[in-house]
Backbone as numpy.savetxt, mean C-alpha at the origin, in Angstrom:
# Nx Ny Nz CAx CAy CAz Cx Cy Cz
41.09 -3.74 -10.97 40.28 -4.68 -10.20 38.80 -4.32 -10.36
38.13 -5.42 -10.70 36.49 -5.03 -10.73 36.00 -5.07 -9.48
35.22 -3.76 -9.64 34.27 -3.22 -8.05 33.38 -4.20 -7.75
33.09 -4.73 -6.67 32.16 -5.77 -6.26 30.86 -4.82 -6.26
30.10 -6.32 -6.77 28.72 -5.91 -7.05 27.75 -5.09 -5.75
27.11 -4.30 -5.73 26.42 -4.00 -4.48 25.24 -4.65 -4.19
25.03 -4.88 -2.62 23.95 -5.85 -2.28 22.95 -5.73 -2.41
21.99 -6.64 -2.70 20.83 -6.43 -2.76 20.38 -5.16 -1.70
19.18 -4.41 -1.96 18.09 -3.84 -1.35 17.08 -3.94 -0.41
16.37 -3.25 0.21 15.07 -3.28 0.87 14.07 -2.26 0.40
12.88 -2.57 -0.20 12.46 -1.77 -1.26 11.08 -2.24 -0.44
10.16 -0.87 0.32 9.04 -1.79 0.91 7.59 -0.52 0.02
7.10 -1.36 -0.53 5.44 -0.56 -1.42 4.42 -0.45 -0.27
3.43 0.74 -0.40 2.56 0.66 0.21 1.19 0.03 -0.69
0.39 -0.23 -1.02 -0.35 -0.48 -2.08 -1.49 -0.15 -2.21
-2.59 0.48 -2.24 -3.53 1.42 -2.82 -3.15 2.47 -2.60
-3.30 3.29 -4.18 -2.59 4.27 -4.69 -1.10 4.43 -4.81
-0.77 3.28 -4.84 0.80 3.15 -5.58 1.02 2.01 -6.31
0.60 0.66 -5.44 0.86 -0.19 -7.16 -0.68 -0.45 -7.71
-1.90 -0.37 -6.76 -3.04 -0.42 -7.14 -4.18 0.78 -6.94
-5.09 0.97 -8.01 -6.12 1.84 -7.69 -7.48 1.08 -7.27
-7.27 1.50 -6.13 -8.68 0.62 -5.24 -9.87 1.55 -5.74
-10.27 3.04 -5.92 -11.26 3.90 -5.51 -12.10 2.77 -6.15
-12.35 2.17 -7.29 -13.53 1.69 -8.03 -14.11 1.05 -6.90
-13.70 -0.46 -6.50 -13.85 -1.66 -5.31 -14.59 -0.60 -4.22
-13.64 0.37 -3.52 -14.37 1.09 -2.29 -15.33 2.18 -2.83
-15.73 2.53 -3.37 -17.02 3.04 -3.93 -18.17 2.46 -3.87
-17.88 1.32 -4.59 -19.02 0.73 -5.15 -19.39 -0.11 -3.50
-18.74 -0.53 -2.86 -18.86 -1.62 -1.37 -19.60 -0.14 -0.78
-19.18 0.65 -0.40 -19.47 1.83 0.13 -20.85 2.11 -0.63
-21.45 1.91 -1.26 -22.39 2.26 -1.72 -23.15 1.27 -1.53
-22.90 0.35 -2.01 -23.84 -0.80 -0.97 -24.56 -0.73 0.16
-23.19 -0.49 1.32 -23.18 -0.57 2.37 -24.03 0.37 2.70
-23.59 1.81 2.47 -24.79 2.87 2.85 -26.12 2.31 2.36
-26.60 2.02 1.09 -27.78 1.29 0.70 -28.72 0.50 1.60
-27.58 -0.61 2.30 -28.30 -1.18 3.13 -28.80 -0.79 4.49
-27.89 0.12 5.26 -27.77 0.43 6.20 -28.40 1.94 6.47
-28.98 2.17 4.99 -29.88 3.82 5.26 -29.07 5.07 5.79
-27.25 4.59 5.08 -26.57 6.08 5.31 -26.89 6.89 4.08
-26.60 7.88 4.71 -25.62 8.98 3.43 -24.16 8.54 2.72
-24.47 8.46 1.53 -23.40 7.99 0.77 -22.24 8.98 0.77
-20.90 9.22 1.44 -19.88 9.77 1.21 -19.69 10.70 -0.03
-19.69 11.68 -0.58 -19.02 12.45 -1.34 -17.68 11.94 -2.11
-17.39 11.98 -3.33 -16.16 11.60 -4.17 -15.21 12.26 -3.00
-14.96 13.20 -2.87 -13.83 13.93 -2.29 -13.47 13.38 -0.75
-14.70 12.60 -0.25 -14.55 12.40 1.01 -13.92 10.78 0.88
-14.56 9.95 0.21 -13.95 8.82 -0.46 -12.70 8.72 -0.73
-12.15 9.58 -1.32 -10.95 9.34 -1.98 -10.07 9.83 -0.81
-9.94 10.62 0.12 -9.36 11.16 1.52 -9.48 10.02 2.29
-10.58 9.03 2.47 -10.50 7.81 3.55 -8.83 7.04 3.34
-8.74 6.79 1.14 -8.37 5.43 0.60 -6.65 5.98 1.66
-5.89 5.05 1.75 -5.23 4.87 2.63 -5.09 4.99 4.54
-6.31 5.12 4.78 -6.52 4.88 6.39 -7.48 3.49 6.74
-7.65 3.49 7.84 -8.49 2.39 8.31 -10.07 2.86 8.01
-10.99 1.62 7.54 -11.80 1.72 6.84 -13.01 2.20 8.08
-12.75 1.68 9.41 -12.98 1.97 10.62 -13.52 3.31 11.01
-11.97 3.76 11.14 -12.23 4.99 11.44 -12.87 5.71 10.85
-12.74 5.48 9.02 -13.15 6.88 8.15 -14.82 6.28 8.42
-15.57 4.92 8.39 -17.05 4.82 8.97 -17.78 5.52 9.72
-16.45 5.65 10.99 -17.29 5.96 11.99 -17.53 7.84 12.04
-17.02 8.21 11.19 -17.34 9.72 11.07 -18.78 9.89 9.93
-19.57 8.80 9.67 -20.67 8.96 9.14 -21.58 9.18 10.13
-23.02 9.96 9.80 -23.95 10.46 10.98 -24.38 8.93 11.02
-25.35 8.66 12.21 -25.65 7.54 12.28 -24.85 6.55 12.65
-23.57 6.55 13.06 -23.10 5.34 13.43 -22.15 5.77 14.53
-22.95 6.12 15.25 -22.48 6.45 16.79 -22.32 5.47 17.80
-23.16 4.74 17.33 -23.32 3.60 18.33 -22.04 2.29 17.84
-21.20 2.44 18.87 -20.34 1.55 18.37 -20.63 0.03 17.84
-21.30 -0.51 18.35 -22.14 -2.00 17.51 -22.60 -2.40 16.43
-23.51 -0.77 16.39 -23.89 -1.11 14.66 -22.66 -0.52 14.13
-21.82 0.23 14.10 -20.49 0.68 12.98 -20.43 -0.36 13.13
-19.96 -1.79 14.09 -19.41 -2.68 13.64 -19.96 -3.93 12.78
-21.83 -3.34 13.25 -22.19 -4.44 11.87 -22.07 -3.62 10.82
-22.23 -2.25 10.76 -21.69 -2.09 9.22 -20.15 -2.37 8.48
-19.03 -2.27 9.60 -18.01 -2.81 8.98 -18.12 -3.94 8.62
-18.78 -5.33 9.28 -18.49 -6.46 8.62 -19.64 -6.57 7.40
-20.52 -5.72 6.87 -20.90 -5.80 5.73 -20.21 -5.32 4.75
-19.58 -4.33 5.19 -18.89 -3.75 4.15 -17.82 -4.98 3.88
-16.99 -5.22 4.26 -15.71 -6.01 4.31 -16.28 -7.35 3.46
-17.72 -7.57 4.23 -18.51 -9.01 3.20 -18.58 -8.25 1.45
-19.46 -7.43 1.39 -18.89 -6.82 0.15 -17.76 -7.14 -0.67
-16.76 -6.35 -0.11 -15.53 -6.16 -0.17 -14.88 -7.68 -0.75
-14.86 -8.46 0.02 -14.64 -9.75 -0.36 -15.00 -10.50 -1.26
-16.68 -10.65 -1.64 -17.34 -10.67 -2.85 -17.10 -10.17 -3.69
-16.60 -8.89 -4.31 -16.95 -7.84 -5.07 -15.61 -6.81 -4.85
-15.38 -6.24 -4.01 -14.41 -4.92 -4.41 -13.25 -5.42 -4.86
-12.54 -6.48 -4.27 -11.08 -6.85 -4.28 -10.64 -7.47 -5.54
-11.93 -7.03 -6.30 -11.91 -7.19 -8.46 -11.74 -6.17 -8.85
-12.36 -5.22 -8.43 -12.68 -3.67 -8.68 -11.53 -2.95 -8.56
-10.21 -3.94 -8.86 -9.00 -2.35 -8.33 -8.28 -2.53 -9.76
-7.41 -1.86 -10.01 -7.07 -2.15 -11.34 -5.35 -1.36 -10.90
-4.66 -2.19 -11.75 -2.71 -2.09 -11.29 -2.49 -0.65 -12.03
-1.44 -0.11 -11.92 -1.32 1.05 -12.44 -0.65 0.40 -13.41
-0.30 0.88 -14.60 0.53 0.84 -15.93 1.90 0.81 -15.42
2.86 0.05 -16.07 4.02 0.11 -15.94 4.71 -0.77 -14.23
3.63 -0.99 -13.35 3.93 -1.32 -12.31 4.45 -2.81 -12.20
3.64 -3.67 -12.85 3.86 -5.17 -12.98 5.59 -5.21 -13.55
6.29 -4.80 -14.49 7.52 -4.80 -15.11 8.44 -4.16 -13.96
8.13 -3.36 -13.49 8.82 -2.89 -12.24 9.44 -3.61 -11.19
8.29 -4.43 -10.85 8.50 -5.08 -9.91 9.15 -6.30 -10.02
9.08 -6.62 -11.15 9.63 -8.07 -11.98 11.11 -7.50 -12.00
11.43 -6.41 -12.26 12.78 -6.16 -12.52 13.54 -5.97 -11.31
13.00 -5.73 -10.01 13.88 -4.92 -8.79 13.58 -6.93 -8.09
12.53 -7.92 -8.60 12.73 -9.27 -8.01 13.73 -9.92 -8.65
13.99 -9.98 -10.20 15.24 -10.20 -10.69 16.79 -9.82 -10.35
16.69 -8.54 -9.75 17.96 -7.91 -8.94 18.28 -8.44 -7.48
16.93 -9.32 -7.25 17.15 -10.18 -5.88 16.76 -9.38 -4.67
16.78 -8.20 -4.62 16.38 -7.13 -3.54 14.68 -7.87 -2.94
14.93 -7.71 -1.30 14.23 -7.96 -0.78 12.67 -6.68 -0.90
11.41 -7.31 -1.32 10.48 -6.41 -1.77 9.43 -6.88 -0.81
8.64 -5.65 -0.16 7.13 -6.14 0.92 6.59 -4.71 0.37
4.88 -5.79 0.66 3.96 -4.44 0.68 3.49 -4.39 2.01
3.39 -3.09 2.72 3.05 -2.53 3.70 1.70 -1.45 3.79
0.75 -1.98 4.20 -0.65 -1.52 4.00 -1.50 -1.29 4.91
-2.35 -0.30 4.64 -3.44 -0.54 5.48 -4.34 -0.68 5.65
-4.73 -1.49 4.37 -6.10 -2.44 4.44 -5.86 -4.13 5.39
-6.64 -4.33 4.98 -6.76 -6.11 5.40 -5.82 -6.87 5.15
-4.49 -7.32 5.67 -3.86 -8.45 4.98 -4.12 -9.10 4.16
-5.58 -9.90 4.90 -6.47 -10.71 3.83 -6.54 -10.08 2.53
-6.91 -8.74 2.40 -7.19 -8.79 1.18 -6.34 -8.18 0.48
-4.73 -7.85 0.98 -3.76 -7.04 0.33 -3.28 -8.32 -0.62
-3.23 -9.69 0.58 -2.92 -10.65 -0.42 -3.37 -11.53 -1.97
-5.13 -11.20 -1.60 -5.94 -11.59 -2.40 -5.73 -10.85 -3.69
-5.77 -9.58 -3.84 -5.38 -8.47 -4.30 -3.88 -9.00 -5.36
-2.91 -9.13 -4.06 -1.71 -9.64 -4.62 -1.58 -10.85 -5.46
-2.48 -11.93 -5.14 -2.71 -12.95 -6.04 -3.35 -12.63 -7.22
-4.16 -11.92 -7.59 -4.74 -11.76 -8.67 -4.08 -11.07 -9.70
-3.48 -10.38 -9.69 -2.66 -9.45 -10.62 -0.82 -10.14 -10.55
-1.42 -11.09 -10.04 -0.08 -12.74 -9.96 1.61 -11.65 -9.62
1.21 -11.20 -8.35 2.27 -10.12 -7.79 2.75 -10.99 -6.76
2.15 -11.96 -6.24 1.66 -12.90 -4.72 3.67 -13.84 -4.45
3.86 -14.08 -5.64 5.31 -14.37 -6.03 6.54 -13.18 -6.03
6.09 -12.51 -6.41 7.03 -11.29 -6.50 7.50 -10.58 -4.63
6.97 -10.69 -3.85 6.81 -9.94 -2.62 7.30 -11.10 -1.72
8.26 -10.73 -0.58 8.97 -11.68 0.43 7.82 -11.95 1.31
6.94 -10.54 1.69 6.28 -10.97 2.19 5.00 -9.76 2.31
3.59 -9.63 2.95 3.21 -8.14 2.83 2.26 -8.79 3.89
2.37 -7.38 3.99 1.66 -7.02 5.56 0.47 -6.11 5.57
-0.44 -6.33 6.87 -1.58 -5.39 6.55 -2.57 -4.99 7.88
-3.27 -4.81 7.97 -4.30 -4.46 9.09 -4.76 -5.74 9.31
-5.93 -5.91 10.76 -6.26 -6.61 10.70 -7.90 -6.61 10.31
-9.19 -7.57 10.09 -10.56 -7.07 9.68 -11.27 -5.77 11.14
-10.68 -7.03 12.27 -11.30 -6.39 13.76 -10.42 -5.29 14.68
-9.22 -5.65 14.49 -8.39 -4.41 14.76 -8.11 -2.95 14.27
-7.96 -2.44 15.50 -7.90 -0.91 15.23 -6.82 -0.72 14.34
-7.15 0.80 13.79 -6.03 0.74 12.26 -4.65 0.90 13.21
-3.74 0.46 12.61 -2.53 1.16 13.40 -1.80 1.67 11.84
-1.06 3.43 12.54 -0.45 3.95 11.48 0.43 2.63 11.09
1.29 3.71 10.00 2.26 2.83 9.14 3.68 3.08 10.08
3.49 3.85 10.75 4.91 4.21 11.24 4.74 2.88 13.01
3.92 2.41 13.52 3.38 1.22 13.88 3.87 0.01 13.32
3.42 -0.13 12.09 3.71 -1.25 11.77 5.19 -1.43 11.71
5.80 -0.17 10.78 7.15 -0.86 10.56 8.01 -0.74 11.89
7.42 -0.11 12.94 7.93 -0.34 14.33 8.11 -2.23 14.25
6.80 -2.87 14.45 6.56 -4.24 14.60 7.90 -4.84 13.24
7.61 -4.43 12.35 8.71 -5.37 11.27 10.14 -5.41 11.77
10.04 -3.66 12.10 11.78 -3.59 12.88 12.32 -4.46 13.92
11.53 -4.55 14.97 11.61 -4.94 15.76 11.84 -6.47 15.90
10.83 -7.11 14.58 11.11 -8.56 14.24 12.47 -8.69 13.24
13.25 -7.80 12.90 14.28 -7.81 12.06 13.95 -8.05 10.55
12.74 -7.41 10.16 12.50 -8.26 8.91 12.38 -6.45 8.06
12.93 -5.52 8.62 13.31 -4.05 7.90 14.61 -3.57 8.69
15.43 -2.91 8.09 16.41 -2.17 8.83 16.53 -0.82 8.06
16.74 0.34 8.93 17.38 1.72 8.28 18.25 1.43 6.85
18.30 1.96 6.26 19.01 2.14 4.69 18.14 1.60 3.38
16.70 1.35 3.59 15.99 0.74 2.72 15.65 1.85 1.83
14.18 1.53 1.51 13.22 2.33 0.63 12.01 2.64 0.87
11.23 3.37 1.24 9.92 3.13 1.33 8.96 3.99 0.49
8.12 3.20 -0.88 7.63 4.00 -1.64 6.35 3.87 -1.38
5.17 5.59 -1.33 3.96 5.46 -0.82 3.49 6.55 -1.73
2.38 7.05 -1.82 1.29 7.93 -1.84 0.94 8.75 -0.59
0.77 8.75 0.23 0.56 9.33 1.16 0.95 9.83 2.49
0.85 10.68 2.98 2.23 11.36 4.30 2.32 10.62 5.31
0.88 9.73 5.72 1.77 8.78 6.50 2.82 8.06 6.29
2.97 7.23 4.72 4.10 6.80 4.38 5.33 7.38 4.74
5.17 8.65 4.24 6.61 9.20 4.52 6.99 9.21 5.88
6.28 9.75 6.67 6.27 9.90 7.93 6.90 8.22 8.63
6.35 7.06 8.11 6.65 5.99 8.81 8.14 5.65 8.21
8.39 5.81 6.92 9.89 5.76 6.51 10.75 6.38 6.83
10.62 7.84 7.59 11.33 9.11 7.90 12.20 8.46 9.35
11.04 7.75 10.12 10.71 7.44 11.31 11.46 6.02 12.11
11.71 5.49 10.24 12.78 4.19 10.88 13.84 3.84 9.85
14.52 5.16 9.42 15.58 5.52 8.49 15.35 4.91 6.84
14.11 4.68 6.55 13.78 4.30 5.02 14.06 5.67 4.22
14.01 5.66 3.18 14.42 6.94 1.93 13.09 7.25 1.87
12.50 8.09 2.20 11.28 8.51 1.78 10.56 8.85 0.53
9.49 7.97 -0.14 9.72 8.31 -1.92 8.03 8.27 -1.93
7.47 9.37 -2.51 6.52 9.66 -2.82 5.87 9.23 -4.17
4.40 9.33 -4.22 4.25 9.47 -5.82 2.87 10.02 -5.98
3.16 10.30 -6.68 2.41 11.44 -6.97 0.79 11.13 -8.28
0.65 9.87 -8.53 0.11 9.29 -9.16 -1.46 8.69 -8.17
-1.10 8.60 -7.11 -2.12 7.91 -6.32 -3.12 9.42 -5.26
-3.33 9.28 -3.86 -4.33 9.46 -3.30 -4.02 11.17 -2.18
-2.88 11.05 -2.25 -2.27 12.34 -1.75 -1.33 13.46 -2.13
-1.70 14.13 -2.01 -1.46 15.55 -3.02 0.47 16.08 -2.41
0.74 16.71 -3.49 2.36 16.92 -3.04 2.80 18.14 -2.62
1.60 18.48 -1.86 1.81 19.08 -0.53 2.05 18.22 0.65
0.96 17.36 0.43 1.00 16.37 2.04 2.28 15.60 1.65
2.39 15.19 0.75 3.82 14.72 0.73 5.05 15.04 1.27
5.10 16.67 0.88 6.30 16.91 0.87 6.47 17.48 2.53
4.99 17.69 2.74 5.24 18.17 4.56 5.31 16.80 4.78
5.25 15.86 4.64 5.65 14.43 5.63 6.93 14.13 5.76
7.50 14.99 4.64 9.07 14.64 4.41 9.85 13.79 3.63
9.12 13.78 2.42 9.05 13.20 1.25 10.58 13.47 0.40
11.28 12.52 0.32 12.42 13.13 -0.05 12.74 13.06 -1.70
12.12 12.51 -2.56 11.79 13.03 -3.75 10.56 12.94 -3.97
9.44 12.68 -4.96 8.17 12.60 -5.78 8.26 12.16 -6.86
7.67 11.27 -7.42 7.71 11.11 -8.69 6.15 10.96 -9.38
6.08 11.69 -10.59 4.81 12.13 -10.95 3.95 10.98 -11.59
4.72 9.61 -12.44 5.02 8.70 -13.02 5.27 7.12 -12.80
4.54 6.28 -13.41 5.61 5.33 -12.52 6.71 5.20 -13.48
6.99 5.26 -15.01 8.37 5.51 -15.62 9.28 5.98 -14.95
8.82 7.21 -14.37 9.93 8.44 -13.71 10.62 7.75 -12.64
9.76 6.75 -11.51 9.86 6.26 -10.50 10.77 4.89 -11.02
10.77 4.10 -12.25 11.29 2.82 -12.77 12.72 3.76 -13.09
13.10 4.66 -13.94 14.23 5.24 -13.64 14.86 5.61 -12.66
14.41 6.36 -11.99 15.26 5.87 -10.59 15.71 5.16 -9.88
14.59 3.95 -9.62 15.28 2.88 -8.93 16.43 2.32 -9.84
16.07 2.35 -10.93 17.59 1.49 -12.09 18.98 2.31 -11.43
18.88 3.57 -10.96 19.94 4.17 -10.32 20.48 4.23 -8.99
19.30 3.94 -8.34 19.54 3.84 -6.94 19.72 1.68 -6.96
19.21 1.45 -7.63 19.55 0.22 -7.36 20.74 -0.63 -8.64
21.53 -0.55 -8.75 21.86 -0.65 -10.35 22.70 -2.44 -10.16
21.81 -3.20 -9.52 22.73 -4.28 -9.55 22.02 -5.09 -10.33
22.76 -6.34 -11.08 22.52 -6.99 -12.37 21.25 -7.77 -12.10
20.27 -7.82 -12.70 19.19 -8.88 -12.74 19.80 -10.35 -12.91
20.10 -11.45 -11.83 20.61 -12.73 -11.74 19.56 -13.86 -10.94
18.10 -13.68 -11.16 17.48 -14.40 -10.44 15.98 -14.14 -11.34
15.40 -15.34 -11.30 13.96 -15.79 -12.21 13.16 -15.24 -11.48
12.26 -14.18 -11.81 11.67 -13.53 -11.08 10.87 -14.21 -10.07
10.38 -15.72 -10.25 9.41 -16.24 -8.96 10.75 -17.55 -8.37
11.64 -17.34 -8.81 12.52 -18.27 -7.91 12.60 -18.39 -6.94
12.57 -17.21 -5.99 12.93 -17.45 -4.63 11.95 -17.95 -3.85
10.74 -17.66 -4.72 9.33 -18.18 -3.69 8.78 -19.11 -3.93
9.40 -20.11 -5.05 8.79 -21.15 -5.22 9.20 -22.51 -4.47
């Protein structure tokens, strides 16, 4: 007797520093922004430590923006920036676009879970024509406080739109931490914004250095037949 096929998946991405590299976009807005606003421009090392938190918070640890009003006119310059200009500036990692085409062909339910701007996770998502591929993706809001990731997928759970036994692939220990937190597989990578130390203290239950390394695996953890046109379901 032939074994019945196994069901589709829940496979949820975080996205800067896993399917996209933002640093270029937030550099250059960030540099602006200080420009206009007569900061001190952030340090590479301090930059690249913000990319996966709220853009908020990591602001408001610049001198000079104590005063909660102006951080917030500098956030909405930055974000004006941002909108103009950064959300070109990111560039997909190699190998990622085929990836994703292959785990939407297997029919498995796929979201990105972020913590930038919705707005612009989607914009983002449209441009590198991913916007089809994803059930659905989620994100911060421009005026709202950041909320972790382990937050959000509280909110998804809760709306039934994640359950325990999924996937959750990230870059960074909050990721893990929010997948650990509502029975997702915790999957690191090691390609983007956090080092595999913080990983592996978040509770990272493999790493992958690669996104090849990472496309082999899922073919194993997910091994059911590609039977669906990759933008079918969303059209």
């Amino acid at each position: 007797m032939k074994a019945p096929e196994a069901a589709p998946g829940l496979v949820c991405f975080d996205l800067d520093g896993t399917l996209v590299d933002p640093l270029l976009g937030v550099r250059n807005c960030l540099r602006k922004t200080c420009g206009a606003f007569d900061l001190e421009m952030p340090d590479e090392a301090t930059v690249r430590g913000w990319i996966g938190f709220g853009m908020r918070e990591s602001l408001a640890t610049l001198k000079g923006l104590e005063d909660p009003a102006r951080l917030e006119e500098v956030l909405d310059f930055y974000w004006e920036r941002y909108r103009e200009d950064g959300v070109f500036e990111h560039e997909l990692y190699p190998g990622v676009f085929h990836l994703l085409h292959r785990l939407k062909r297997q029919g498995h339910r796929i979201y990105i879970v972020s913590a930038k701007p919705s707005l612009f996770a989607r914009r983002i998502a449209y441009q590198f024509d991913l916007n089809l591929i994803f059930d659905d993706i989620f994100g911060s809001s421009l005026k709202g406080q950041w909320q972790t990731k382990t937050k959000v997928l509280e909110r998804l759970a809760a709306q039934g739109t994640i359950a325990p036994g999924g996937v959750f692939i990230g870059d960074r220990g909050v990721d893990m931490t929010a997948a650990r937190d509502h029975g997702l597989e915790a999957i690191g990578v090691g390609w983007g914004y956090g080092s595999p130390e913080e990983l592996t203290a978040a509770g990272a239950e493999r790493i992958f250095s690669t996104v090849a390394d990472l496309d082999q695996w899922l073919r194993l953890r997910f091994p059911q037949a590609e039977v669906f046109d990759a933008f079918s379901r969303s059209e």
